[in-house]
PDB file of N, CA, C and O in Angstrom:
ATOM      1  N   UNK A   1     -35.485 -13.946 -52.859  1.00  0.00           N
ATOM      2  CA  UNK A   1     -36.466 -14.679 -52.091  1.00  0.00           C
ATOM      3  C   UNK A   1     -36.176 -14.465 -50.610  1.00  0.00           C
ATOM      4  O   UNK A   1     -34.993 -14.382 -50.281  1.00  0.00           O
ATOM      5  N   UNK A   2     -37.082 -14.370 -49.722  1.00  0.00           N
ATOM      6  CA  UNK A   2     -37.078 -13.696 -48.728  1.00  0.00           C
ATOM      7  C   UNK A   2     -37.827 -15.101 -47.590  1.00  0.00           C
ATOM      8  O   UNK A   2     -39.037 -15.210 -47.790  1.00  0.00           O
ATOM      9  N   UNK A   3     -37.427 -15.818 -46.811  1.00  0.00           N
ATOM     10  CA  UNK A   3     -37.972 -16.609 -45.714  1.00  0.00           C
ATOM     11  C   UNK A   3     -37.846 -16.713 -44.418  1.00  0.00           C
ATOM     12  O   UNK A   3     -36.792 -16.931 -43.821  1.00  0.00           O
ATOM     13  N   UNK A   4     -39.502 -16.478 -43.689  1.00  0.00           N
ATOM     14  CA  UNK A   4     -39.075 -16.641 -42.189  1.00  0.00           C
ATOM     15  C   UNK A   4     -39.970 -17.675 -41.792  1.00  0.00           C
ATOM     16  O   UNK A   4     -40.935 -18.170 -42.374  1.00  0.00           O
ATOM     17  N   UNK A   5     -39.537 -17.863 -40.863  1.00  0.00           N
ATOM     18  CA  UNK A   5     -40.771 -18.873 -39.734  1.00  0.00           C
ATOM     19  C   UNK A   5     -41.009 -18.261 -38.276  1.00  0.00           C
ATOM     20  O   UNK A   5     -40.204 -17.854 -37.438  1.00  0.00           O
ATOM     21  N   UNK A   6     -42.485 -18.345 -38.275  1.00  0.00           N
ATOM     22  CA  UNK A   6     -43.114 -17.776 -37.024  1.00  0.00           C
ATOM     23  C   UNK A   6     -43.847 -18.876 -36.312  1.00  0.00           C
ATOM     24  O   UNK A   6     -44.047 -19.938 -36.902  1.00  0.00           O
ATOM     25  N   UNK A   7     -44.158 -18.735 -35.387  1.00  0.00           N
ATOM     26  CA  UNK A   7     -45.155 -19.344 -34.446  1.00  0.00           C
ATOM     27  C   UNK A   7     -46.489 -18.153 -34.445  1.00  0.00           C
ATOM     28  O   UNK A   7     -46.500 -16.944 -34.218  1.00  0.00           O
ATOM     29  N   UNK A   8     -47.438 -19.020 -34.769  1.00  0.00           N
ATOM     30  CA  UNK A   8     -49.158 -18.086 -34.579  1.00  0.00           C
ATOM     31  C   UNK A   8     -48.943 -17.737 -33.204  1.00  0.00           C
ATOM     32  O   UNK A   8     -48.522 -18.403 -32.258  1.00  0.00           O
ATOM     33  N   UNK A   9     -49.249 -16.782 -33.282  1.00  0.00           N
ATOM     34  CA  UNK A   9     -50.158 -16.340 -32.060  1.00  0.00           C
ATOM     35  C   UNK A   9     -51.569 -15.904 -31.965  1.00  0.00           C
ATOM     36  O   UNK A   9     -51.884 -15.318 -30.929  1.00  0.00           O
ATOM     37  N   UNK A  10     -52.706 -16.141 -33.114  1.00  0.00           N
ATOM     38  CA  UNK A  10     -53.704 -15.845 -32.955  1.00  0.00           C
ATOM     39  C   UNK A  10     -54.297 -16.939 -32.376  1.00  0.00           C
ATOM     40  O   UNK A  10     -54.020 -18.111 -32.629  1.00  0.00           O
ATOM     41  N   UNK A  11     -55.403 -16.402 -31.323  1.00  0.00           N
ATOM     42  CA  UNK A  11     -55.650 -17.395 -30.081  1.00  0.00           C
ATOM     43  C   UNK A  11     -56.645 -18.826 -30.660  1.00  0.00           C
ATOM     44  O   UNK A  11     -56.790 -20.018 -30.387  1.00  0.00           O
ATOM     45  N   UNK A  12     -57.149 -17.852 -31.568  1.00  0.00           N
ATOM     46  CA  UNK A  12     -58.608 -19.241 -32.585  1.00  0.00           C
ATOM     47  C   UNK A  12     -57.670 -19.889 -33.440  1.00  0.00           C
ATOM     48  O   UNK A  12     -58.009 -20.989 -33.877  1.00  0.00           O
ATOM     49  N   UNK A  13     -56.348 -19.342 -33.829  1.00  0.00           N
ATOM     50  CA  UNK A  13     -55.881 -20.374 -34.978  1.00  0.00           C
ATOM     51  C   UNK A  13     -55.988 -19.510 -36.491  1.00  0.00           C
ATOM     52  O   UNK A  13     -56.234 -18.313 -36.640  1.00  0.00           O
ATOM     53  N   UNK A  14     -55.655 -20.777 -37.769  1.00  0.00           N
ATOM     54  CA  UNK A  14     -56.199 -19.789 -38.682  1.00  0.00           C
ATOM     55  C   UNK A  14     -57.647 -20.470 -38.981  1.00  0.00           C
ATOM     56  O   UNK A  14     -57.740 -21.474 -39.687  1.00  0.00           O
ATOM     57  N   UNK A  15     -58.751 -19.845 -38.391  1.00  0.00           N
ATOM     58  CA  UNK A  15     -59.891 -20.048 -38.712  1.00  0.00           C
ATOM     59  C   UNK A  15     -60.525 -19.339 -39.899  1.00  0.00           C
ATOM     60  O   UNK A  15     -59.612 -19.320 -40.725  1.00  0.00           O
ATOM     61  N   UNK A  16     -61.677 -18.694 -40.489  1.00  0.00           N
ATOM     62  CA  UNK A  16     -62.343 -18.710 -41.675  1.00  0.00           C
ATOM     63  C   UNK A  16     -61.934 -17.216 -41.632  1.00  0.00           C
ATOM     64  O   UNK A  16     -61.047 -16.789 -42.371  1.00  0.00           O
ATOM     65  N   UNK A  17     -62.753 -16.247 -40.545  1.00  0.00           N
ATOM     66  CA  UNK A  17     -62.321 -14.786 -40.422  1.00  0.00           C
ATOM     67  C   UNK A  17     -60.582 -14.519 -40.309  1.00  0.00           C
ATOM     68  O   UNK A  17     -60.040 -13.498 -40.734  1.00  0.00           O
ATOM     69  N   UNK A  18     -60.073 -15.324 -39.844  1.00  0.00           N
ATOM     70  CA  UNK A  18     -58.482 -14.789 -39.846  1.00  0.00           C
ATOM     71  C   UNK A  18     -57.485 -15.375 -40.998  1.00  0.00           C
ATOM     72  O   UNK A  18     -56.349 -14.960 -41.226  1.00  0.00           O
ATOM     73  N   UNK A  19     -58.199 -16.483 -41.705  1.00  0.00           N
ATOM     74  CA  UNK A  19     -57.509 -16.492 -42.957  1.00  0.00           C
ATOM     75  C   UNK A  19     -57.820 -15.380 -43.952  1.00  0.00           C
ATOM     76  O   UNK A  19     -56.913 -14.803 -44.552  1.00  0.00           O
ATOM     77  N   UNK A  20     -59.301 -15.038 -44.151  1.00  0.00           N
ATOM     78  CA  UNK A  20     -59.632 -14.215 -44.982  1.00  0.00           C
ATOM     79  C   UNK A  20     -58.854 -12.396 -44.481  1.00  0.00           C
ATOM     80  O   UNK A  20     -58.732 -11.428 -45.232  1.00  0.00           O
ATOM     81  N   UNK A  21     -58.524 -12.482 -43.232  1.00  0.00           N
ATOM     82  CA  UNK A  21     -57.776 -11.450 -43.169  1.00  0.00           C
ATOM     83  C   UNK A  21     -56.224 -11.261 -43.277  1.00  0.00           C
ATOM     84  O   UNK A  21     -55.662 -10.184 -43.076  1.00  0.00           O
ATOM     85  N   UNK A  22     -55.620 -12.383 -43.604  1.00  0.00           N
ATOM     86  CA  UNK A  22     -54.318 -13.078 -44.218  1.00  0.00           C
ATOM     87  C   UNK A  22     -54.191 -12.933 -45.360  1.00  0.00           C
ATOM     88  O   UNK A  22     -53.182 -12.495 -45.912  1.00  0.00           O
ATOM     89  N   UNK A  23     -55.598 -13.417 -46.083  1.00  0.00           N
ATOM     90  CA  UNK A  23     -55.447 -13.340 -47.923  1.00  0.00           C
ATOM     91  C   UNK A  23     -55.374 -11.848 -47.864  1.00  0.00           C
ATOM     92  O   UNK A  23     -54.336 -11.430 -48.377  1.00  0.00           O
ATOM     93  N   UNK A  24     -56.095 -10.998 -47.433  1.00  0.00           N
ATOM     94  CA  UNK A  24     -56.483  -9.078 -47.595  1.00  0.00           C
ATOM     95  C   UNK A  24     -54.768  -9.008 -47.510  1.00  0.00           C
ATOM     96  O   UNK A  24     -54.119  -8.771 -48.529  1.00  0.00           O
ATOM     97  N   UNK A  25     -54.191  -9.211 -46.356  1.00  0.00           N
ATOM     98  CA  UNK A  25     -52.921  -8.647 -46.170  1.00  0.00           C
ATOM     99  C   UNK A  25     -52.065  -9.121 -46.993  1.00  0.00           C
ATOM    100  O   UNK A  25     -51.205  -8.262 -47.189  1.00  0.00           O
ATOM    101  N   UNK A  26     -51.817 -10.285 -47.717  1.00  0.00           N
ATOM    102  CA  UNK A  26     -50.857 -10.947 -48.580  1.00  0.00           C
ATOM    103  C   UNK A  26     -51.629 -10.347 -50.306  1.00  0.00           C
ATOM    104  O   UNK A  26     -50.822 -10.217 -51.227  1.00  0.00           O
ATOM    105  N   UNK A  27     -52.476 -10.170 -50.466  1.00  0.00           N
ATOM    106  CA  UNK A  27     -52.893  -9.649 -51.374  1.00  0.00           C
ATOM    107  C   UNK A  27     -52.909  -8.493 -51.830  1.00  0.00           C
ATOM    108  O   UNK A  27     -53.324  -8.262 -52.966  1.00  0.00           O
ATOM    109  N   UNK A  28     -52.363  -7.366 -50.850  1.00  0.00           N
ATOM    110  CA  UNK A  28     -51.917  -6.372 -50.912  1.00  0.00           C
ATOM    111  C   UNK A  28     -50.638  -6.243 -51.565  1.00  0.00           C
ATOM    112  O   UNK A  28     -50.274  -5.103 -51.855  1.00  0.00           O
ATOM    113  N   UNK A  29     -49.720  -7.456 -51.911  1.00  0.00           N
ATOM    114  CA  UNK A  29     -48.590  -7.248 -52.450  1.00  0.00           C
ATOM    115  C   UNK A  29     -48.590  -7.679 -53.332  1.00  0.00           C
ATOM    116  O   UNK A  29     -49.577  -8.392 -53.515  1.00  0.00           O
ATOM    117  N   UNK A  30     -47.343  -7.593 -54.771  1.00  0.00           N
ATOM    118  CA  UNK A  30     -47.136  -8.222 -56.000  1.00  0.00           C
ATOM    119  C   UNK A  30     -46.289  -9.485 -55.914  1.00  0.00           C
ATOM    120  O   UNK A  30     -46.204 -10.378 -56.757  1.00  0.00           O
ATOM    121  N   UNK A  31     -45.652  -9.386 -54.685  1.00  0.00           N
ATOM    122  CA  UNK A  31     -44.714 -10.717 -54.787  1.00  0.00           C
ATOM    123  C   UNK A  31     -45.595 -12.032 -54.406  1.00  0.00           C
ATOM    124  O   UNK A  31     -46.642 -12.025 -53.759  1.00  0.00           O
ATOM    125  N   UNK A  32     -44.805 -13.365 -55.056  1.00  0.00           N
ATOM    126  CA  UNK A  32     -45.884 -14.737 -54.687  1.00  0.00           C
ATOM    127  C   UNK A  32     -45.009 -14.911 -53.122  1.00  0.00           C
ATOM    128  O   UNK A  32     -43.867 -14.648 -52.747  1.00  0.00           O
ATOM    129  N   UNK A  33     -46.410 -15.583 -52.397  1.00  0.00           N
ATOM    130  CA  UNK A  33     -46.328 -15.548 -51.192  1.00  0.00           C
ATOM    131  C   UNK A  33     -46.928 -16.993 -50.958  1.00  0.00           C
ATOM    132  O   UNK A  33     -47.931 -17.517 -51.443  1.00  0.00           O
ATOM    133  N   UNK A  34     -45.797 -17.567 -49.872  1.00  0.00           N
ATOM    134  CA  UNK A  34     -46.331 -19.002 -49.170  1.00  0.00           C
ATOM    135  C   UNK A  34     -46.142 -19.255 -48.094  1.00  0.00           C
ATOM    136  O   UNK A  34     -45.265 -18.681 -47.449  1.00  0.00           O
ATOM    137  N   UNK A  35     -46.992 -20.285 -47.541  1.00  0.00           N
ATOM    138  CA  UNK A  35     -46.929 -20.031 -46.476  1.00  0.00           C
ATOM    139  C   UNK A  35     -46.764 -21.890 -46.080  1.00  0.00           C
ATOM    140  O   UNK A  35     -47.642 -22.490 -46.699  1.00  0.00           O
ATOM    141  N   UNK A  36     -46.101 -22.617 -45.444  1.00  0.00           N
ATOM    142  CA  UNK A  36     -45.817 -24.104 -45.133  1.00  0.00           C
ATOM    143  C   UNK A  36     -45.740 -24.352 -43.998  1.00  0.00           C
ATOM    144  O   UNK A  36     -45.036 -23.781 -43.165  1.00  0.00           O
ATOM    145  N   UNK A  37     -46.319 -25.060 -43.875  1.00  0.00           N
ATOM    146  CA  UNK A  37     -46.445 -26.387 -42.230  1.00  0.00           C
ATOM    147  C   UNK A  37     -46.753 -27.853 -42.821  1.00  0.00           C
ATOM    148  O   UNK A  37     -47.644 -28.366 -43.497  1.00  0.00           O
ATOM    149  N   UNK A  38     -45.220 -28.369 -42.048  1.00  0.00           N
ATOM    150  CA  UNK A  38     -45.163 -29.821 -42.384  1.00  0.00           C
ATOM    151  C   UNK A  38     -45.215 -29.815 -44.363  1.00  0.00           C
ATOM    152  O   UNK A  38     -45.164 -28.928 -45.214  1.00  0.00           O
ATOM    153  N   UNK A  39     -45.338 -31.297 -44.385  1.00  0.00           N
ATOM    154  CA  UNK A  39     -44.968 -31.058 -45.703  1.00  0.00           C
ATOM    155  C   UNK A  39     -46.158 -30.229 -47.136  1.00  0.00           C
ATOM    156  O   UNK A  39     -45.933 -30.167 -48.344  1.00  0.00           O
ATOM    157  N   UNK A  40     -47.038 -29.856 -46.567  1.00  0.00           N
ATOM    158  CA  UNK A  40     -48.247 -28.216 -47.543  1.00  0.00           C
ATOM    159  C   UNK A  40     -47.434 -26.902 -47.312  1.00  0.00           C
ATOM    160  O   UNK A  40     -47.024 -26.190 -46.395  1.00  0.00           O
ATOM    161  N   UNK A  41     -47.440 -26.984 -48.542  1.00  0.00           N
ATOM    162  CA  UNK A  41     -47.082 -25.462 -49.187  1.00  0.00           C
ATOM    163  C   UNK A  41     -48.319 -24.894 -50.046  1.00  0.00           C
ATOM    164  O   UNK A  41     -48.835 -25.615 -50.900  1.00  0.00           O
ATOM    165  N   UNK A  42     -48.790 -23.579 -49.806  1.00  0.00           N
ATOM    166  CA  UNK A  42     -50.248 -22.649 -49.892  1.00  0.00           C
ATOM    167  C   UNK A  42     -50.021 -21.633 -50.675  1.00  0.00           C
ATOM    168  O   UNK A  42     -49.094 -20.953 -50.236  1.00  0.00           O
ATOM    169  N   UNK A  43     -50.454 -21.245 -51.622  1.00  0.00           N
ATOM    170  CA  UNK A  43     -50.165 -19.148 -51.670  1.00  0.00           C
ATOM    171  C   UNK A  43     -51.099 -18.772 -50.733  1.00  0.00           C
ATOM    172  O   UNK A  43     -52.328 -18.772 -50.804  1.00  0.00           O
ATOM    173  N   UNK A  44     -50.651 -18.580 -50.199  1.00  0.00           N
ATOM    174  CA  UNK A  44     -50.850 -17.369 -49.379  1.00  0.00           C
ATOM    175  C   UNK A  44     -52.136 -16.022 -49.433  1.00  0.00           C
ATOM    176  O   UNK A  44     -52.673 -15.537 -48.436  1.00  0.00           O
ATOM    177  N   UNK A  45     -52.377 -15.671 -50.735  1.00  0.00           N
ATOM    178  CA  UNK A  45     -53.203 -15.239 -51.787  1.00  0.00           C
ATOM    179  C   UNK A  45     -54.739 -16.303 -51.841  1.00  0.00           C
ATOM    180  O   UNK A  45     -55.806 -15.990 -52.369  1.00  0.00           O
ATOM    181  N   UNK A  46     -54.537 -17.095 -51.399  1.00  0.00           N
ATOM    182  CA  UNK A  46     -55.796 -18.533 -51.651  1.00  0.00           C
ATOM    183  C   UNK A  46     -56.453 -18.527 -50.212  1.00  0.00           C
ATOM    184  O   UNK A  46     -55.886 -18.638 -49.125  1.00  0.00           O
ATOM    185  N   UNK A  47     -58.152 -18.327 -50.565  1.00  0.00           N
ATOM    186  CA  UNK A  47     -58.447 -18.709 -48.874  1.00  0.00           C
ATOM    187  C   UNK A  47     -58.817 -20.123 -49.161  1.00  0.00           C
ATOM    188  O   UNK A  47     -58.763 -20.941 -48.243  1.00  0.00           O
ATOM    189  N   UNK A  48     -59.178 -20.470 -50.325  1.00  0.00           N
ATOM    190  CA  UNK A  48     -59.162 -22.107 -50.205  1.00  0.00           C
ATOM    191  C   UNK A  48     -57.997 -22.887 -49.939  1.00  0.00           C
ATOM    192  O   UNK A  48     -58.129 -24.028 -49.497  1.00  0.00           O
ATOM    193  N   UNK A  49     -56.485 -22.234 -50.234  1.00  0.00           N
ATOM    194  CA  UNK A  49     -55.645 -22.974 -50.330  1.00  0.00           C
ATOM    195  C   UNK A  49     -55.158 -23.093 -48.613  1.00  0.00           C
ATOM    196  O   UNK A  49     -54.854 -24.148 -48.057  1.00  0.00           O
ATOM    197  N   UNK A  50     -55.180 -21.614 -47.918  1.00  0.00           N
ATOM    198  CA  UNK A  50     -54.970 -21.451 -46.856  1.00  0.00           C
ATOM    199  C   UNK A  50     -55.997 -22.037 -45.633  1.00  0.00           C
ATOM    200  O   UNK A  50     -55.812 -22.098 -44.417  1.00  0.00           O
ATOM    201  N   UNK A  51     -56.979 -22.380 -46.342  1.00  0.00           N
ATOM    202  CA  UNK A  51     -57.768 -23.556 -45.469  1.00  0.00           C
ATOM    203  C   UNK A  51     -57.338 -24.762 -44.907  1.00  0.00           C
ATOM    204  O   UNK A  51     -57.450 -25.229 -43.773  1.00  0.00           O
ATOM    205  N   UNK A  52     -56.680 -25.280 -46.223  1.00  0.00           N
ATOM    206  CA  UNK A  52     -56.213 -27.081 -46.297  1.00  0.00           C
ATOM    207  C   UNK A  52     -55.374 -26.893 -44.816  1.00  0.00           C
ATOM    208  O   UNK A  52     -55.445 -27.695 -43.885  1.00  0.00           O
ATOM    209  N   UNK A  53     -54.730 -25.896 -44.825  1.00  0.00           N
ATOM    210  CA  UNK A  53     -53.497 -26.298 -43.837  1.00  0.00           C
ATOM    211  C   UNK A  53     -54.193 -26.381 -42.532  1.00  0.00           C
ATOM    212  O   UNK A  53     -53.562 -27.198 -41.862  1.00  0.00           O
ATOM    213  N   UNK A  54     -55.176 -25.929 -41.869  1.00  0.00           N
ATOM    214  CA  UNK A  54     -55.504 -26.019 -40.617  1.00  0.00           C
ATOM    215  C   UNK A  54     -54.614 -25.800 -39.676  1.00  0.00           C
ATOM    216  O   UNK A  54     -54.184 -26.831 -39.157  1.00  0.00           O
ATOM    217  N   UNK A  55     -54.074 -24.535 -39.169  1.00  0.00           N
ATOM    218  CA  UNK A  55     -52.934 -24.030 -38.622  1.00  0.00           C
ATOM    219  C   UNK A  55     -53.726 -23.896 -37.522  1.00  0.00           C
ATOM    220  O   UNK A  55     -54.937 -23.691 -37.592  1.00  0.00           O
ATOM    221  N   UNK A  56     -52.905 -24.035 -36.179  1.00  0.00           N
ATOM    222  CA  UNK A  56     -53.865 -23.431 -34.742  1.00  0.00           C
ATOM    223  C   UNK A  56     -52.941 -22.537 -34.054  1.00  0.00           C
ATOM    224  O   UNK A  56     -51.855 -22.378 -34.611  1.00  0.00           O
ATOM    225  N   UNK A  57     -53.130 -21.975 -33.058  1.00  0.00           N
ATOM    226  CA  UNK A  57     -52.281 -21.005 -32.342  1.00  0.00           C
ATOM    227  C   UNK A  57     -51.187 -21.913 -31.530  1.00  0.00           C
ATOM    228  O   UNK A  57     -51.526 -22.957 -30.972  1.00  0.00           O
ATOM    229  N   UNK A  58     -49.907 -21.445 -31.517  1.00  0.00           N
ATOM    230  CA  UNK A  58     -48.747 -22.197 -31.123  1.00  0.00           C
ATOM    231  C   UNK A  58     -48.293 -23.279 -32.125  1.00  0.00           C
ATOM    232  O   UNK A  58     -47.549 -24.177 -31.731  1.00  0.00           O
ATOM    233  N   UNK A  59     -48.750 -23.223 -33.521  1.00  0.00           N
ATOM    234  CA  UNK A  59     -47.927 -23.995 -34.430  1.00  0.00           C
ATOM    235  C   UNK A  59     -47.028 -22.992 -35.140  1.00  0.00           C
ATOM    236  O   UNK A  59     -47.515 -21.864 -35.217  1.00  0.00           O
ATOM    237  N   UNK A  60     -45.942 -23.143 -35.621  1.00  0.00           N
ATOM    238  CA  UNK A  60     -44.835 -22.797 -36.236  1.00  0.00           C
ATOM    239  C   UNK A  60     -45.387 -23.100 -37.793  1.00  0.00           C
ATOM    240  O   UNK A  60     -45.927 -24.122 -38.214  1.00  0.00           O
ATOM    241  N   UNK A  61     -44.953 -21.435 -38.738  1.00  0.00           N
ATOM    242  CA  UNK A  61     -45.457 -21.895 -39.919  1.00  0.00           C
ATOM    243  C   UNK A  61     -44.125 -20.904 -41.088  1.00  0.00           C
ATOM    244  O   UNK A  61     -43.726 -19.780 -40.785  1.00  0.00           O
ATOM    245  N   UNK A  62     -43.734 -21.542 -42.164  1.00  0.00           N
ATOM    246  CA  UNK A  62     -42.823 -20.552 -42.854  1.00  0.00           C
ATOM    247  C   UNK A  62     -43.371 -19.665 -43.842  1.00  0.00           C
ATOM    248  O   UNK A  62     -44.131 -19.968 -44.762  1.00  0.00           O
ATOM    249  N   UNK A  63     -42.968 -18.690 -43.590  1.00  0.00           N
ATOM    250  CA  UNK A  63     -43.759 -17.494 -44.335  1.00  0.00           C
ATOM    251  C   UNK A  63     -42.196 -17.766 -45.722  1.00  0.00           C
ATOM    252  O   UNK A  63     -41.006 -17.802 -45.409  1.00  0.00           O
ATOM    253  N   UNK A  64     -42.628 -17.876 -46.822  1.00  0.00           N
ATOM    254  CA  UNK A  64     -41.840 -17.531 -48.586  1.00  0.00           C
ATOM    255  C   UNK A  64     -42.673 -16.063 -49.295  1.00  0.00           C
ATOM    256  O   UNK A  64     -43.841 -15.724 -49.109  1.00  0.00           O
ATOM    257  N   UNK A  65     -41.712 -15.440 -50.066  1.00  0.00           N
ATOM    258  CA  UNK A  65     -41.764 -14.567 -50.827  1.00  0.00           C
ATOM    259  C   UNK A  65     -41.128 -13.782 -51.404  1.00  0.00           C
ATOM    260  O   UNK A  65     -40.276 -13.015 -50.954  1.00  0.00           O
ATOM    261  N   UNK A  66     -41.632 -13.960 -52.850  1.00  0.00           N
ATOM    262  CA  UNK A  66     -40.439 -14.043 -54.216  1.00  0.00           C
ATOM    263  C   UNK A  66     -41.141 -12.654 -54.728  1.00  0.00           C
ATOM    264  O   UNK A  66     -42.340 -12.376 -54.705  1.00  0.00           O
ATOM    265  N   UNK A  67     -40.176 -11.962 -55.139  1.00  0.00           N
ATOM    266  CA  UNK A  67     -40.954 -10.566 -55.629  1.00  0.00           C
ATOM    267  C   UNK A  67     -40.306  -9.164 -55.348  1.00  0.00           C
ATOM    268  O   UNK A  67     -39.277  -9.128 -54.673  1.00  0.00           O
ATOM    269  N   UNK A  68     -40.900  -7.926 -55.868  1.00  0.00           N
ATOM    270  CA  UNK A  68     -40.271  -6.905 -55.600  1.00  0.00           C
ATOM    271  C   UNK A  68     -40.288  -5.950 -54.585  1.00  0.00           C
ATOM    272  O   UNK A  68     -39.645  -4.900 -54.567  1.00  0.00           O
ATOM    273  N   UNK A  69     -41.468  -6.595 -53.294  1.00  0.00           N
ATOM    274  CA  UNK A  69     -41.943  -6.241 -52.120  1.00  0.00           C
ATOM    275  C   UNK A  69     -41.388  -7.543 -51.516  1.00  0.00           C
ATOM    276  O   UNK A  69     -42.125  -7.426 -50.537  1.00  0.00           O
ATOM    277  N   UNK A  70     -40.921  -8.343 -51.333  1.00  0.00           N
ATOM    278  CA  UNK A  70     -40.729  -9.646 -50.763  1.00  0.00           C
ATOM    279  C   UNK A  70     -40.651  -9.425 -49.591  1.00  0.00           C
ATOM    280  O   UNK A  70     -41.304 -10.105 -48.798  1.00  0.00           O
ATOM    281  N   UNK A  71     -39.664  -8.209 -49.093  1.00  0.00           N
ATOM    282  CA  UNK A  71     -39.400  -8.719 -47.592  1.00  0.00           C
ATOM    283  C   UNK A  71     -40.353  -7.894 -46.813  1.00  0.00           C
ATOM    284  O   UNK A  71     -40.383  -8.262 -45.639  1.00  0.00           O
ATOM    285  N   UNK A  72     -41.332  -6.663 -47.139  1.00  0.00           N
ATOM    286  CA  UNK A  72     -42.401  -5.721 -46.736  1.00  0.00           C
ATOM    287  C   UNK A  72     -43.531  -7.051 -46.530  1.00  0.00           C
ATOM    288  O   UNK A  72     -43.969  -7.199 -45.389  1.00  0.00           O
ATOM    289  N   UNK A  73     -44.019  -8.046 -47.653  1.00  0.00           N
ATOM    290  CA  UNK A  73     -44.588  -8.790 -47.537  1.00  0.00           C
ATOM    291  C   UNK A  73     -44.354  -9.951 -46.341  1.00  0.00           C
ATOM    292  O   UNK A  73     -45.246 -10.225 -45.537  1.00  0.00           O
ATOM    293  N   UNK A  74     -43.221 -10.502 -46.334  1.00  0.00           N
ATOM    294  CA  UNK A  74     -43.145 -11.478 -44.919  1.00  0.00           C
ATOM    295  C   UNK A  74     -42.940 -10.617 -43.749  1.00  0.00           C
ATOM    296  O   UNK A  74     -42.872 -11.156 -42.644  1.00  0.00           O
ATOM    297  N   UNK A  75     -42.820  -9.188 -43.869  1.00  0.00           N
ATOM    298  CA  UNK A  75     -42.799  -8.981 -42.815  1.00  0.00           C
ATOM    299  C   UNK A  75     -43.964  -8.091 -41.993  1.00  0.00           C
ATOM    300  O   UNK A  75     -43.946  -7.565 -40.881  1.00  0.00           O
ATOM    301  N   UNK A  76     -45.027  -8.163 -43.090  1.00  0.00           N
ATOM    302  CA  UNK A  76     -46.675  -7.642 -42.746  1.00  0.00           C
ATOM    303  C   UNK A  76     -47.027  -8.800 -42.114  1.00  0.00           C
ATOM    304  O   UNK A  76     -47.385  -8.894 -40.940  1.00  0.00           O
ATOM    305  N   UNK A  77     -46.886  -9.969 -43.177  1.00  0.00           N
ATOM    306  CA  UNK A  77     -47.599 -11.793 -42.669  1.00  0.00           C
ATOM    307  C   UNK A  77     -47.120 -11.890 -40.838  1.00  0.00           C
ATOM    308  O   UNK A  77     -47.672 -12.124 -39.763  1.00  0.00           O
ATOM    309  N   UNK A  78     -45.722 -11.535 -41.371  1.00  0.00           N
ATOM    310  CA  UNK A  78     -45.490 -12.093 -39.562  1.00  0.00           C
ATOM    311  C   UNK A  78     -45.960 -11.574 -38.808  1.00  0.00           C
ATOM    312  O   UNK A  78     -46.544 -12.263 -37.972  1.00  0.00           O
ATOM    313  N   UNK A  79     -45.987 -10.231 -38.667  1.00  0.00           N
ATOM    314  CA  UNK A  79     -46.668  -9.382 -37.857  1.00  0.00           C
ATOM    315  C   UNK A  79     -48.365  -9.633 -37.668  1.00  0.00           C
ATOM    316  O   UNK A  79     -48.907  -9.337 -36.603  1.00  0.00           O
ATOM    317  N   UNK A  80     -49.054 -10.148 -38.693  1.00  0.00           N
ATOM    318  CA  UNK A  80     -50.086 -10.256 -38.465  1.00  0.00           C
ATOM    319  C   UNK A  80     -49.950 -11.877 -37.663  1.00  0.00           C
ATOM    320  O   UNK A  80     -50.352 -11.854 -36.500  1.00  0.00           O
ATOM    321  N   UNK A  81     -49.590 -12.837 -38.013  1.00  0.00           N
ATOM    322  CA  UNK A  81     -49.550 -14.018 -37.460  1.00  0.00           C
ATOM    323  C   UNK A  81     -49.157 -13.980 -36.174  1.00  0.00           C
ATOM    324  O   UNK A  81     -49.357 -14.857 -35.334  1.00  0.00           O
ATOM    325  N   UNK A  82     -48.543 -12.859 -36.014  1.00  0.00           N
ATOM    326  CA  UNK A  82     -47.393 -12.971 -34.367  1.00  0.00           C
ATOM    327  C   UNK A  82     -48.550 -12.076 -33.311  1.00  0.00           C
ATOM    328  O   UNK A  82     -48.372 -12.173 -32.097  1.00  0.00           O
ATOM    329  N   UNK A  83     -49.596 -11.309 -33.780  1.00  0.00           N
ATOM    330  CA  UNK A  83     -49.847 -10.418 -33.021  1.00  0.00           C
ATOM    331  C   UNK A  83     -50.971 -11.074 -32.334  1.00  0.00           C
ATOM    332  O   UNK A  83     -51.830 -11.693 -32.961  1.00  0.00           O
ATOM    333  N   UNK A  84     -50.979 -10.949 -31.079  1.00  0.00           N
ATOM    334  CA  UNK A  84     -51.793 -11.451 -29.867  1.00  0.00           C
ATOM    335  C   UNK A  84     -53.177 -10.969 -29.813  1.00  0.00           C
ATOM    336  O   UNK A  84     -53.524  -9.953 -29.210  1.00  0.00           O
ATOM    337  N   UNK A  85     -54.260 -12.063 -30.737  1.00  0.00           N
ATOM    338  CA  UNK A  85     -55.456 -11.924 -30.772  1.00  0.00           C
ATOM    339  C   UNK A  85     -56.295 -12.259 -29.780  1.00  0.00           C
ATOM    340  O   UNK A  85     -57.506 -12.078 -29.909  1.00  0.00           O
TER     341      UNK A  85
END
């Protein structure tokens, strides 16, 4: 199992277009993937699930992932979360 925590840097947050481009990128892998702020935990894989959380830019969020890509996977998520939209 593989865990980091990032701070967003996308400037809208995770809104409707940048979650659905979160699920594309986490869905690209076989390992389960989560993602937590405060006490919600998401797969990562879910744009409904990745809704609930309402993440905005400058919140801190932990990227999990269990699997045989685990650490390729948190380390696509971060990169996409970290990169200056």
């Amino acid at each position: 199992m593989v865990t980091d925590t990032v701070t967003i840097r996308i400037s809208s947050g995770l809104e409707t277009r940048p979650i659905a481009m979160l699920v594309q990128v986490a869905s690209q892998y076989r390992s389960t993937i989560y993602l937590e702020s405060g006490t919600k935990r998401v797969n990562a894989k879910s744009i409904m699930g990745m809704m609930t959380l309402g993440l905005d830019n400058g919140e801190p969020v932990t990227i999990t992932a269990e699997g045989t890509d685990e650490q390729n996977a948190v380390d696509s998520i971060k990169e996409y979360l970290t990169q200056d939209q």
